[in-house]
MARBA-3410 file (N, C-alpha, C, O; in Angstrom, 1 decimal):
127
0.8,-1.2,0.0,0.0,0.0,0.0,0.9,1.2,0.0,1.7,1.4,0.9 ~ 0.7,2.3,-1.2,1.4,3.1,-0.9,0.7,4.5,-0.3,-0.4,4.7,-0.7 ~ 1.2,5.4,0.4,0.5,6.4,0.7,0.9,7.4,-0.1,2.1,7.5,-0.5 ~ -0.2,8.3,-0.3,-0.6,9.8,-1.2,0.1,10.6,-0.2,0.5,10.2,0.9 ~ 0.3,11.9,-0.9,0.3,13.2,-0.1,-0.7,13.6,1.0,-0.4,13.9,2.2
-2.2,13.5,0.3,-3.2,13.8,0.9,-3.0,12.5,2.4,-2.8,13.0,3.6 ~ -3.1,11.3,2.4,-2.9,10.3,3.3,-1.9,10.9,4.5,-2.1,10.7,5.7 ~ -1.1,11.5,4.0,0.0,11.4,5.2,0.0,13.3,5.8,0.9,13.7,6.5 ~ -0.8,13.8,5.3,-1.3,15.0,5.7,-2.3,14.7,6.5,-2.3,15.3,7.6 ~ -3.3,13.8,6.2,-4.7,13.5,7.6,-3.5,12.8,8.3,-3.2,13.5,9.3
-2.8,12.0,8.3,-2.4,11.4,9.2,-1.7,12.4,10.5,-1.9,12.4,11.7 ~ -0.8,13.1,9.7,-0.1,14.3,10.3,-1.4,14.8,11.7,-1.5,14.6,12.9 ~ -2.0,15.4,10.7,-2.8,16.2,11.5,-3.4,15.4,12.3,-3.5,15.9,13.4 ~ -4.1,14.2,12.3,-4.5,13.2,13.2,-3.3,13.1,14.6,-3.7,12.9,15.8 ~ -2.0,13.3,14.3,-1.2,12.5,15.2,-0.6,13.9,16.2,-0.2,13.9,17.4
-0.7,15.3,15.2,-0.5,16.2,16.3,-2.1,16.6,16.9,-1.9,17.4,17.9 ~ -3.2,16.4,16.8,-4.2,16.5,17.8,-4.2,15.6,18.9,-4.5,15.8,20.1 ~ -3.8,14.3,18.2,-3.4,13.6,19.8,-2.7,13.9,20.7,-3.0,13.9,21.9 ~ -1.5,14.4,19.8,-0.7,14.6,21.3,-0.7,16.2,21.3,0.2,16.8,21.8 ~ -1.7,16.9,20.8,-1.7,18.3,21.6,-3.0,18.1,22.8,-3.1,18.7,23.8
-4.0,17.0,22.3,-4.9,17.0,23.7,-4.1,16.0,24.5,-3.9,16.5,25.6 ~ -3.7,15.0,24.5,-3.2,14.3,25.8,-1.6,15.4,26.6,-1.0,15.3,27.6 ~ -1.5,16.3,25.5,-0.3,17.0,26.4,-1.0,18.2,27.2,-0.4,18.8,28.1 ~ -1.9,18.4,26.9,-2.6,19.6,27.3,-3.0,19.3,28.7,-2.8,19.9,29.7 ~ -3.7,17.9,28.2,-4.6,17.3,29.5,-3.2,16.9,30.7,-3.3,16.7,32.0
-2.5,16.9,30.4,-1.2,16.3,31.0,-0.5,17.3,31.6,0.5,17.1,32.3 ~ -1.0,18.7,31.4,-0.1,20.0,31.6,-1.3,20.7,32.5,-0.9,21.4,33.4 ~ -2.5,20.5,32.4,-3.1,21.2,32.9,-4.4,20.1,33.9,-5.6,20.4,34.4 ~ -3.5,19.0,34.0,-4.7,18.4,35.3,-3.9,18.6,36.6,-2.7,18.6,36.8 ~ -5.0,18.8,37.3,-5.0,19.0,39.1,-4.6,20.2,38.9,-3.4,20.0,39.0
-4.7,21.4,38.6,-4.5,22.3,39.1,-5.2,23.3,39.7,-4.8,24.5,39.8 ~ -6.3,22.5,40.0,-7.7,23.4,41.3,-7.2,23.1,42.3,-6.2,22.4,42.5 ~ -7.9,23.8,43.4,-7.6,23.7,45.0,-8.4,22.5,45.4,-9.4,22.3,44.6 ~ -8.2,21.8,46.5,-9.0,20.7,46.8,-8.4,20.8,48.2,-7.3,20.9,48.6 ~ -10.0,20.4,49.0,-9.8,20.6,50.0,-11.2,19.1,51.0,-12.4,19.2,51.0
-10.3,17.9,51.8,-11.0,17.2,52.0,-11.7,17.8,53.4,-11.0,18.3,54.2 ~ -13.0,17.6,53.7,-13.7,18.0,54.6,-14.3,16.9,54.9,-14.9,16.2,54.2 ~ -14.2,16.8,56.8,-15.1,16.0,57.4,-16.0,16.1,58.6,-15.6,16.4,59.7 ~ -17.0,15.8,58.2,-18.3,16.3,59.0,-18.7,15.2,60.1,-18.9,14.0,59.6 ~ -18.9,15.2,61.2,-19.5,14.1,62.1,-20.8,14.6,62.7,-20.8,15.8,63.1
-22.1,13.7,62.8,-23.3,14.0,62.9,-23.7,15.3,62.5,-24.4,15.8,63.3 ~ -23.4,16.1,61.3,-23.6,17.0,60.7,-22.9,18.3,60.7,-23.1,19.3,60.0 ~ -22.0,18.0,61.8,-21.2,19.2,62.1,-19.9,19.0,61.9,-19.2,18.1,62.3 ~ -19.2,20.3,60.8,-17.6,20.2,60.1,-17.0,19.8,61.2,-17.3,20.5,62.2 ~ -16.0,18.5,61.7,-15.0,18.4,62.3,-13.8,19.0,61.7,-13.2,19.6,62.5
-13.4,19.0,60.5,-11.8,19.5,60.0,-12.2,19.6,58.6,-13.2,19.1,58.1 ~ -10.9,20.7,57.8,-10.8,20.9,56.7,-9.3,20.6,56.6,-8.5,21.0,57.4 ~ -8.8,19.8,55.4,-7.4,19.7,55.4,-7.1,20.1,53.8,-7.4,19.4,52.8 ~ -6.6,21.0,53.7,-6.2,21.6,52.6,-5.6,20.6,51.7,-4.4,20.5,51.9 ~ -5.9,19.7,50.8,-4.7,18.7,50.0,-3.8,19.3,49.2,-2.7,18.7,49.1
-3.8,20.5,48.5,-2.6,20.5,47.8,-1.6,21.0,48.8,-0.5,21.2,48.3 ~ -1.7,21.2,49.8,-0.2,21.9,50.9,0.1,20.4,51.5,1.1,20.4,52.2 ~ -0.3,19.5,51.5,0.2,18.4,52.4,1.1,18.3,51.7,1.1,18.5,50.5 ~ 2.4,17.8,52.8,3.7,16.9,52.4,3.9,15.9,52.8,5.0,15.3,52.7 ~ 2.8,15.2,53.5,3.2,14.1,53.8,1.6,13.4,54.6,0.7,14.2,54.9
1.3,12.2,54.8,-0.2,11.8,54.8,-0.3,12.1,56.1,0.5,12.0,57.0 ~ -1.7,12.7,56.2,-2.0,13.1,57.7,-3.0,11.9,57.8,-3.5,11.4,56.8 ~ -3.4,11.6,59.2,-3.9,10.5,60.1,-5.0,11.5,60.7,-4.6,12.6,61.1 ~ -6.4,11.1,60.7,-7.0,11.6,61.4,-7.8,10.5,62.3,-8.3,9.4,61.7 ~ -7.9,10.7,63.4,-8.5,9.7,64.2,-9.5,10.0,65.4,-8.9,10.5,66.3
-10.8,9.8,65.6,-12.2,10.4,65.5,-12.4,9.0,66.8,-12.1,7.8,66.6 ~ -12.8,9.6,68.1,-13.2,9.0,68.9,-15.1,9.2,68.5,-15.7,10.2,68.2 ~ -15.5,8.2,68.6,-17.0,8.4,68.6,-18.0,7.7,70.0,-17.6,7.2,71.0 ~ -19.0,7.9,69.7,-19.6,7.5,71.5,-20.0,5.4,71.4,-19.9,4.7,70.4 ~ -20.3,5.1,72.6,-20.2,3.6,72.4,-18.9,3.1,72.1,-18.9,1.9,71.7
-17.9,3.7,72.2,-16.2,2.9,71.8,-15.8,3.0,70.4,-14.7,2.7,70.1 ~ -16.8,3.3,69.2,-16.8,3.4,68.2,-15.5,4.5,67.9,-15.6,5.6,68.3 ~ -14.4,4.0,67.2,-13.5,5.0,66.5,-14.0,5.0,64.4,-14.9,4.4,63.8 ~ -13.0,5.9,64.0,-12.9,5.6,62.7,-11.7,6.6,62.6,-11.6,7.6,63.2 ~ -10.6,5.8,61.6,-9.1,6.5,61.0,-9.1,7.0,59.7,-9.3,6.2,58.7
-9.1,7.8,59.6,-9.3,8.3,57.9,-7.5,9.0,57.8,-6.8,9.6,58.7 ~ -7.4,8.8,56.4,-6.0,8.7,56.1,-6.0,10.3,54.6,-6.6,10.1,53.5 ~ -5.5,11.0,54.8,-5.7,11.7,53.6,-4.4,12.3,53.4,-3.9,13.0,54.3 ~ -3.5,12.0,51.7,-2.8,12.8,51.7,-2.5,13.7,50.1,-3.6,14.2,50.0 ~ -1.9,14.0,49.3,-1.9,14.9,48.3,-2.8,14.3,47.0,-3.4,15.0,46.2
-2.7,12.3,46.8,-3.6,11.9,46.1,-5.1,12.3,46.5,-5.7,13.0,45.7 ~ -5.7,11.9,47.6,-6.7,11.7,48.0,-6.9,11.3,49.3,-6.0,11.2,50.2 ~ -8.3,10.9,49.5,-8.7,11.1,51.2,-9.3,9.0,51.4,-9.9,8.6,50.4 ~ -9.1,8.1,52.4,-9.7,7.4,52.3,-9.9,6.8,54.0,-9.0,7.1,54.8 ~ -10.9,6.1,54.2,-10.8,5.8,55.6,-10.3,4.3,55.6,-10.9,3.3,55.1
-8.9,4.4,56.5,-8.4,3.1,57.2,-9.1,2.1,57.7,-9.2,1.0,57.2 ~ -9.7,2.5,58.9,-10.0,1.1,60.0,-11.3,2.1,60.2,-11.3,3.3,60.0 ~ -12.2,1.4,60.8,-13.7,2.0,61.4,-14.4,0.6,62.3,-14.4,-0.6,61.9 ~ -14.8,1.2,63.6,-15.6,0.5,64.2,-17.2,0.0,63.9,-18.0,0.4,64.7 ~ -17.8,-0.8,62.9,-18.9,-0.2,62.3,-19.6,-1.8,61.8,-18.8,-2.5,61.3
-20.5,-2.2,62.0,-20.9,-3.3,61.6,-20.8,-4.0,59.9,-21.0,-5.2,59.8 ~ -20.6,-3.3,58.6,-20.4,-3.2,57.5,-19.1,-3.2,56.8,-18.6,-4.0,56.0 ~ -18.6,-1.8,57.3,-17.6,-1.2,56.7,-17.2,-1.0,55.5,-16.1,-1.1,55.1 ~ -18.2,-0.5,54.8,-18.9,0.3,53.3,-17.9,1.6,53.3,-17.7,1.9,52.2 ~ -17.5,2.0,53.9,-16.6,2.8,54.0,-15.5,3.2,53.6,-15.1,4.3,53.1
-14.6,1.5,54.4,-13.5,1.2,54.2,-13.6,0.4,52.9,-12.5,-0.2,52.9 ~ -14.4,0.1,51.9,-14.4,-0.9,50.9,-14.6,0.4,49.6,-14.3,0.2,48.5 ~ -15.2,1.7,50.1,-14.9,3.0,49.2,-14.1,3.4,48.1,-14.3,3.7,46.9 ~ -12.9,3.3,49.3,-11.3,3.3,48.7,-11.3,4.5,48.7,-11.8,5.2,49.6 ~ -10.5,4.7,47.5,-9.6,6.5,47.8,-10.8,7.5,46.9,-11.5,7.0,45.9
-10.9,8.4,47.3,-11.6,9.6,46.1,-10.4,10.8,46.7,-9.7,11.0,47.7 ~ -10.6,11.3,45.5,-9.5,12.2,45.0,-10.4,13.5,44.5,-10.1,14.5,45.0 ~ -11.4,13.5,43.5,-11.8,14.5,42.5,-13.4,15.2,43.5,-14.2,14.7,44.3 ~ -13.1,16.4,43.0,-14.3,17.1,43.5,-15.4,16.6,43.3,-15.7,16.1,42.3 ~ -16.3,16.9,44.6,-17.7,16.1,44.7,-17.6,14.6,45.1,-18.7,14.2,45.3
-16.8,13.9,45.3,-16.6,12.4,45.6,-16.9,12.5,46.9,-16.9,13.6,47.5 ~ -17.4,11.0,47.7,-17.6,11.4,49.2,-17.1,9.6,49.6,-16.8,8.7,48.8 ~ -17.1,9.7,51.0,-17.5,8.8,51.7,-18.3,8.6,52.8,-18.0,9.5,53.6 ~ -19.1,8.0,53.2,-20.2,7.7,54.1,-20.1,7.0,54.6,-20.2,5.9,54.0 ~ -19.9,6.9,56.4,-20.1,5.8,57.3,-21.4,5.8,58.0,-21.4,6.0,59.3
-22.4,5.7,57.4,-24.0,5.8,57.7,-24.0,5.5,59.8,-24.4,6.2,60.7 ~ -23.6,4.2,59.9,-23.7,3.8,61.5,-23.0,5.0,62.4,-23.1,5.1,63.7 ~ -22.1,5.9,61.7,-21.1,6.1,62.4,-21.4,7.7,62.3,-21.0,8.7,62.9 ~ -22.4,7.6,61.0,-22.5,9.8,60.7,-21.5,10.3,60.4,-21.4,11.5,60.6 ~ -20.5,9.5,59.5,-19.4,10.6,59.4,-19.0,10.6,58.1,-18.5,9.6,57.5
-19.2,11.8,57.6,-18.7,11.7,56.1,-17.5,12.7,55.6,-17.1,13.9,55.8 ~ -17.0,11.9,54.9,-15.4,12.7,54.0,-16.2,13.1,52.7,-16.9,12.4,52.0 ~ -15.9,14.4,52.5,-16.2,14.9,50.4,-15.2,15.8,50.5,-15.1,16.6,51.4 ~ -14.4,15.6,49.3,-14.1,16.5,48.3,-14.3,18.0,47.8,-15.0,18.0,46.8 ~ -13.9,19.0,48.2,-14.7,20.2,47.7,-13.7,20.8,47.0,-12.6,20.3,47.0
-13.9,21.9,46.2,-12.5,22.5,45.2,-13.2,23.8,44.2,-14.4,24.0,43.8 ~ -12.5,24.2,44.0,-12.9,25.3,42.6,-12.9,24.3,41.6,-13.2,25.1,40.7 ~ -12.9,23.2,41.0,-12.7,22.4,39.9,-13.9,22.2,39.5,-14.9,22.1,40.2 ~ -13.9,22.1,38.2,-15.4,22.2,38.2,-15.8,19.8,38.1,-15.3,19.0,37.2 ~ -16.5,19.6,39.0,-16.9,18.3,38.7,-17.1,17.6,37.4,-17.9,18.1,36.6
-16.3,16.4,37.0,-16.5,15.6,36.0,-18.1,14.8,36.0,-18.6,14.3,36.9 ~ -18.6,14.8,34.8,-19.8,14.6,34.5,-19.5,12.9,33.9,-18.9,12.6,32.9 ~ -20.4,11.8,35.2,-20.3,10.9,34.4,-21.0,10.1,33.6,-22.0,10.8,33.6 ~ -21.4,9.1,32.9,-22.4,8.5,31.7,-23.8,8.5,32.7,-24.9,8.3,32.2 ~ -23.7,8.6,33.4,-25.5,8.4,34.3,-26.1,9.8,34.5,-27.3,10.1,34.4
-25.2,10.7,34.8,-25.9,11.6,34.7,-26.3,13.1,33.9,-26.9,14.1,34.1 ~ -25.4,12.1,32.4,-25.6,13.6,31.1,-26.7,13.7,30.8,-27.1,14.5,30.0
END
């Protein structure tokens, strides 16, 4: 097969839009503010600024009845460790990272989200 002029001109141009959107996207992700916030029975316990961390902060939340929960958050994202909790829906969460993400420990009232100037990613369920 031989290629035309025309051929290797779409191709051209095919091959620098690739790599001007994956460089773009590559140059200009994460660069909102994000900040994980967690709330216990409805009231803000802490805000931890993520992009200033240097290193993972431990947060550790005495609750009533002996109930603890460890939530671990550092410059990736926020996730909870260990929890006193009959389920542990929580701890099976995993990490969220992107604005608007949360976690919910329903038995326990305590929730971790994501907040930021970024504007939230839209995903297939809710266009």
């Amino acid at each position: 097969m031989k290629f035309k002029k025309g051929d290797m001109l779409l191709l051209l141009i095919v091959l620098i839009a690739a790599i001007s959107y994956f460089g773009l996207n590559y140059i200009y992700k994460e660069t909102g503010e994000k900040t994980a916030v967690i709330s216990v029975n409805g009231k803000e316990y802490d805000r931890i600024d993520m992009n200033k961390l240097k290193e993972e902060k431990y947060v550790h939340i005495d609750l009533e009845e002996g109930r603890h929960i460890d939530i671990v958050i550092n410059a990736e994202g926020a996730y909870v460790s260990d929890v006193i909790c009959p389920d542990k829906i929580c701890v099976k969460t995993g990490i969220i990272n992107k604005v608007g993400e949360s976690i919910v420990c329903l038995p326990n009232r305590v929730q971790i989200f994501i907040e930021g100037n970024e504007k939230p990613e839209v995903d297939s369920v809710s266009q």
